[in-house]
N, C-alpha and C positions, 0 to 999 in steps of 0.2 A: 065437889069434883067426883063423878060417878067411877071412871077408871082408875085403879092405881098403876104406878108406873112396870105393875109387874105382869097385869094383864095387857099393856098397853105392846110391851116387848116379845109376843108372842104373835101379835098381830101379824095377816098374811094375807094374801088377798079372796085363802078358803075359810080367812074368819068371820064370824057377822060383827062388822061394822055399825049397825043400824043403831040408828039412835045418838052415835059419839058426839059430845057437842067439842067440835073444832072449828079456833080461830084461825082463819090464814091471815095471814100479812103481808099486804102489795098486790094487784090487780094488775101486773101486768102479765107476760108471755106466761110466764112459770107461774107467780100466785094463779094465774085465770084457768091454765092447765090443775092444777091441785085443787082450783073450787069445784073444777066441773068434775073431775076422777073422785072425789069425797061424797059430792053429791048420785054418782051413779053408786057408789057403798052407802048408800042410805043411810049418811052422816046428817047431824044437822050444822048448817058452816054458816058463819059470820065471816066476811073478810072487810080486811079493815086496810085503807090507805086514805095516806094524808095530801094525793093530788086533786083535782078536779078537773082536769082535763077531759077534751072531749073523747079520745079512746079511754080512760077511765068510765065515764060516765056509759059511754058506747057498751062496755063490757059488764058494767053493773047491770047494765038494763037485760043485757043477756040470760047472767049468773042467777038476777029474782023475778024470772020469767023458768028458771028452772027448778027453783026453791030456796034458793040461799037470801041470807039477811047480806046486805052491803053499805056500808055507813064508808063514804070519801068525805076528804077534805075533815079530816076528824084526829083526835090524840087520845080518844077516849080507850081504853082497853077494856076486857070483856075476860067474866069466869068462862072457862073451858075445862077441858078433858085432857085436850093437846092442843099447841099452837104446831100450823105448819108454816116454814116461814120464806119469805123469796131471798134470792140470792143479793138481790138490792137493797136487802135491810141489813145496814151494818148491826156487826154482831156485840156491839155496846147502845145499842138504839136502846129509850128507854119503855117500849113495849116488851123486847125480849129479856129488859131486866127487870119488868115487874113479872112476867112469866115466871124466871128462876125464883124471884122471889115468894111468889108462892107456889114453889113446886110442881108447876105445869110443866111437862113434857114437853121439848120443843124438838122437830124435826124440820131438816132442810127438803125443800123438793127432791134434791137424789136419793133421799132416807124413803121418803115414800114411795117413791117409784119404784126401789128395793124391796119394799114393801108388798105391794101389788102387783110384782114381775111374775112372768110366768119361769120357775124352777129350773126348765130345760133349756132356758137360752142363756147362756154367759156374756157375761158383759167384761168388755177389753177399755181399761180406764189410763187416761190422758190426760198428765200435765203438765208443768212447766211453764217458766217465766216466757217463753217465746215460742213459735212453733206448733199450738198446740193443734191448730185448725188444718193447718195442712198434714201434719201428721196422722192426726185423726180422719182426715179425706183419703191420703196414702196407705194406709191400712184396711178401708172401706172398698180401697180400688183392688189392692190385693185381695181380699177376703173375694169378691164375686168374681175376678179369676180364676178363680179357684172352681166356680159354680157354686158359690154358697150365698142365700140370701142373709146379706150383711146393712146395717142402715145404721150410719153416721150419727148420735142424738147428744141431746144435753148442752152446753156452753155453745155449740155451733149454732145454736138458732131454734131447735127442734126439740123443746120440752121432751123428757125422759119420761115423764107422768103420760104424756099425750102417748108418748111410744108403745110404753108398758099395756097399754087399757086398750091398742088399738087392737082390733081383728085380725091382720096380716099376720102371717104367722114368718117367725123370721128363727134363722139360726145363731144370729151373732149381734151383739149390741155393741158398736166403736162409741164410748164414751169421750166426748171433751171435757173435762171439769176445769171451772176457774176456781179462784180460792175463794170467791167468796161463796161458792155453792159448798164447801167441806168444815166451818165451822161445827153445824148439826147432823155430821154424818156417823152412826154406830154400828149398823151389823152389814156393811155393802161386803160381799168378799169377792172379789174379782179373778177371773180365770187369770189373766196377765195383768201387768201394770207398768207404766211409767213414769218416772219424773224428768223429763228432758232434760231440761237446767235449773240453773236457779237463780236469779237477780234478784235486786229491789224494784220491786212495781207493788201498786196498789197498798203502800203503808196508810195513806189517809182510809183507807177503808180497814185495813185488821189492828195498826199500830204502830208496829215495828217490826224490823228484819228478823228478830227472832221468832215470834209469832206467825210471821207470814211462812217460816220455813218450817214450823213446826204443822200449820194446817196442811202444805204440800206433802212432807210424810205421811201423812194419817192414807194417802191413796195406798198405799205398802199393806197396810192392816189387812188380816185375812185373805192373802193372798191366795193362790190355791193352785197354780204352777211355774211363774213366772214373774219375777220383781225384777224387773229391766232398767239399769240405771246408765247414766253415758260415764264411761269410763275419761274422759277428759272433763268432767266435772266432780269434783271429790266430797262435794255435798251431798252429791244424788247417792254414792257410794255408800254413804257415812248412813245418809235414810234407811239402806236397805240392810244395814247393817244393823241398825238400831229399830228393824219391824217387828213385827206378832206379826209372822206368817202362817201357814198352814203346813203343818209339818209335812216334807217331801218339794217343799216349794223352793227351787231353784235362783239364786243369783244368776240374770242374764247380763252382762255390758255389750255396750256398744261402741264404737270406737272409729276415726276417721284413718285411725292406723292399721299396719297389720295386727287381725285379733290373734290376741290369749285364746288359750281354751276356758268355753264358756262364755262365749261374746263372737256376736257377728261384727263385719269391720271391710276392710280393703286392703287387695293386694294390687300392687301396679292398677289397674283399670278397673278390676272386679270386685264388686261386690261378694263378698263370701261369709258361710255359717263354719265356726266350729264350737256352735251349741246346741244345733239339734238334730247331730249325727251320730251316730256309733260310734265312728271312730276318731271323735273328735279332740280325742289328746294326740294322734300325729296327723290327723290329714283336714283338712277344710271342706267344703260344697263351692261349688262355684253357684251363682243365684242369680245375678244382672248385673252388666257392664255399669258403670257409674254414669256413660252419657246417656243411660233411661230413664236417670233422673233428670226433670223437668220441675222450673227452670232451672240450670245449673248453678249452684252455689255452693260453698261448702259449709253452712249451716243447713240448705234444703238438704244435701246428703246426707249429712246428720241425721235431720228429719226421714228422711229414707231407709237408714239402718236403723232406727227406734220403731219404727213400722213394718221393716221386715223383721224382727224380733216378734214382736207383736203379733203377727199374721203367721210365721215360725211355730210358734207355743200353742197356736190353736191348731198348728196342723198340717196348713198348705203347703204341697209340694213346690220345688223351686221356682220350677218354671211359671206357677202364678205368679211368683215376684217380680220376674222380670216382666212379665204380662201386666200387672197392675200398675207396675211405676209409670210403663209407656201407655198405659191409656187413660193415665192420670189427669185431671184438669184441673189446677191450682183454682184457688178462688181468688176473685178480686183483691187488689190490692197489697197483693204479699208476692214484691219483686216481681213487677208484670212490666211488662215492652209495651213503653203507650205505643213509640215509635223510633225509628234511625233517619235522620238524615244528616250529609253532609259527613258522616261518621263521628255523630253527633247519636247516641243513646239516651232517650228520655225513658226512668224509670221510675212506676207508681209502688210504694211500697210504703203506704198510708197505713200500713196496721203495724206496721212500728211504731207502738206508742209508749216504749219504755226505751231507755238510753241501752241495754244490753239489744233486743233488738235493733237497735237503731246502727250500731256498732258493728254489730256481725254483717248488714246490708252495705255499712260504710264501705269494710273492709274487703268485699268480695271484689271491689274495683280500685286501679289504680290512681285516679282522674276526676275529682268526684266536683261538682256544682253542686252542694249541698245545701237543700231547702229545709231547715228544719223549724223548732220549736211549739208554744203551744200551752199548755196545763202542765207540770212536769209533777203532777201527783206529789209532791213532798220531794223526789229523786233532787240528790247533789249530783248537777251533771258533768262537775270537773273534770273526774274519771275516764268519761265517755269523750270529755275534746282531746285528752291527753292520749286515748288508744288512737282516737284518729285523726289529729289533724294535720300527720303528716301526707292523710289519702285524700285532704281539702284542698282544692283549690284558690275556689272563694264559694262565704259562704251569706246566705238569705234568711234572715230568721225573723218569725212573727208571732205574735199570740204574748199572754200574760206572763210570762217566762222570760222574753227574748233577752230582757236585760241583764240576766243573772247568765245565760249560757253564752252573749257578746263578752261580758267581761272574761268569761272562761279562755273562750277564743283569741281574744288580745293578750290575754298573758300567757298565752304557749306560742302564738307570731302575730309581735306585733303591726307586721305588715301586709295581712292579710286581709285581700277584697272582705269586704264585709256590706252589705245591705240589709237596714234596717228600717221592718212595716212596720209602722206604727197604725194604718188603716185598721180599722177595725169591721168593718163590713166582708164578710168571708172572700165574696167572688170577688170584690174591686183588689183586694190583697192577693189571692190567688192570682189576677191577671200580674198586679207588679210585679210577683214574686215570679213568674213564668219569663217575662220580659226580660227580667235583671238577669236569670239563670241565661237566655237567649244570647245577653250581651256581652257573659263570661265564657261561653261554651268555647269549644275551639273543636276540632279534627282530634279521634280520640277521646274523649270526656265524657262522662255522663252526669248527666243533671238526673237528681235522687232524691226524690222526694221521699224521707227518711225520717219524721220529726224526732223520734226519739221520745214524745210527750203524746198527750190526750189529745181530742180534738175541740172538748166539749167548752171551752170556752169564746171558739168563735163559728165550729160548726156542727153539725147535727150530730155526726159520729163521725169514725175514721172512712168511713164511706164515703159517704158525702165531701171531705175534703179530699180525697182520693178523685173523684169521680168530676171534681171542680179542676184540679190540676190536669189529667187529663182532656179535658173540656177544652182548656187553654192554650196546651201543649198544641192541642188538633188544631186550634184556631189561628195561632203567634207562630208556629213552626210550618 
């Protein structure tokens, strides 16, 4: 091993690189972004995954067309300098434990991209169990009313590595982090930060609820003006309580109540700051009425006051907030109006794929046709039928789960419509499951496609069965 781990931590993107032999791990979005930014530092890179597929192979043929070695469909591991690793390799996989084992240096793609970032552009970091895409889009929208070149990257779809290396020159990086991109994160230090909430999601990938809360803290580390936590969540609180910040770096909350000093929040209809005014121990800011949030909910407002914080601590005057919420555009599938008829609400909200999302969506309405189920990642969903089945009316449920969240359901009422897919073929289920929610609707009601679980055991992603229930809706309505 040519580097040791002490030259390794100094590493910048004004250091020479040349020569580093780095393993990556995973060819997909992120490993493919980290083989090609390693190979423009005139790295030497092996990337190693164990698919074969044909975008695998599609991308290999790119990466040693550009000079990299790529061995798929393989377990074999390889000496390095440093491993860098995708956010898809759980962080007990046992290539990252022969890594540790022999003292290779292991970084996640957001380490690198920290890495090779250009110094004057701060990056605004976003997590939580639920929320974190639209929040991260609602901050993206405020920051460029403002007139500041601002770009969305990371967890949303848009490699940080790809961001970092591009040409475009920008003033603001709106990071979305999942947990599984923060196992190998060490020196990111972020102008602002947040952790939305916090549930149980994704234990089959870290372990358990404690582990999983412990990598969403680590966004706090190094903070450098702003540690944003939601004041009606006492774990976020307790994170930023227990950070390594930057000395001078401020406790923000946020709140769907009227705020404390030192937290943005609501009074009667407004949105309002009394965190980043003068005189914010007796008087507030007024910043945007609450109907500027689109669509209305009262977790998306949440998501709105976590984003005007955010966009707050970098600086923008009020009035971009009210500017950026109204020309906000949600992304697919997160409480979207396929359509109304008959006074009849069909709503896609396919990216609910943990029971604490799934819940907050139940809850926003009183009348609910509720389509759920699916993967339930490890989640006990008793919890979740118990917050809401008094906002069920009847409910639809399919996927490898269903039987474990109907029994839930029976034993909070046991007289409660229930429809149970056993089809296994995505679209032929999604059509019954559209039918049955058709034949319970009534004047009033919304049918909610909500699962509360994954998609991945009967469709592509939460997309995909998003965009299958809408399909439906359009056809059966």
């Amino acid at each position: 091993m040519g580097n040791s781990v002490i030259e390794l931590a100094n590493l910048d993107r004004n250091s020479s690189w040349k020569d580093l032999k780095v393993v990556v791990l995973g060819i997909g979005t992120a490993g493919f972004a980290c083989a090609d930014a390693l190979l423009r530092m005139q790295c030497k890179v092996l990337v190693l995954d164990q698919s074969s597929s044909k975008s695998a192979q599609e991308r290999a043929q790119i990466l040693e067309t550009l000079g990299a070695e790529v061995r798929l469909n393989t377990t074999n591991f390889a000496e390095a300098d440093l491993v860098v690793t995708s956010p898809g390799v759980p962080p007990n996989h046992p290539w990252l434990a022969e890594a540790k084992a022999k003292g290779i240096s292991i970084w996640g793609e957001l380490e690198l991209a920290w890495r090779l970032r250009d110094p004057l552009v701060p990056w605004l970091l976003i997590t939580g169990t639920n929320g974190k895409t639209t929040t991260t889009l609602m901050t993206e929208a405020i920051l460029k009313a403002a007139g500041l070149k601002a770009k969305a990257i990371g967890n949303i779809g848009f490699a940080a590595v790809d961001a970092v290396m591009d040409e475009e020159v920008h003033d603001v990086f709106v990071v979305e982090v999942g947990v599984q991109q923060l196992p190998f994160v060490y020196s990111i230090s972020p102008l602002a930060s947040v952790v939305l909430n916090v549930a149980e999601d994704h234990l089959d990938h870290v372990g358990n609820f404690e582990e999983y809360k412990a990598l969403k803290a680590k966004i706090y580390e190094r903070t450098v003006v702003a540690a944003i936590y939601n004041d009606q969540d006492e774990e976020t609180r307790l994170m930023v309580e227990g950070a390594d910040v930057v000395e001078g770096c401020r406790a923000i909350g946020f709140t769907l109540n009227i705020p404390g000093r030192s937290m943005v929040g609501v009074v009667d209809d407004l949105i309002v700051d009394r965190a980043f005014i003068v005189e914010r121990g007796t008087n507030a800011q007024e910043l945007a009425n609450t109907n500027d949030v689109q669509p209305f909910a009262r977790h998306n407002l949440s998501n709105a006051l976590a984003a005007t914080a955010l966009a707050r601590a970098f600086g923008v005057p009020g009035a971009a907030v009210r500017d950026g919420l109204r020309n906000f555009v949600p992304a697919k599938h997160r409480i979207s109006l396929v359509l109304e008829k008959e006074g009849i609400k069909y709503i896609d909200d396919s990216k609910a794929t943990n029971a604490h999302a799934a819940s907050q969506s139940l809850l926003s309405y009183e009348s609910v046709i509720w389509i759920g189920g699916g993967d339930a990642k490890g989640q006990d969903l008793a919890e979740f039928v118990k917050q809401t089945s008094s906002r069920i009316k009847a409910a639809i449920v399919m996927g490898q789960d269903r039987r474990m969240i109907i029994d839930s359901l029976k034993g909070m009422n046991s007289v409660l419509p229930i429809t149970e897919i056993i089809e296994t073929n995505p679209e032929e289920a999604m059509r019954i499951a559209v039918e049955a929610a058709v034949s319970y609707a009534s004047n009033g009601d919304v049918v909610l496609l909500a699962p509360g679980c994954a998609s991945w055991d009967m469709f592509k992603d939460y997309g995909h069965r998003g965009d299958s229930f809408s399909e439906w809706v359009k056809k059966l309505v």
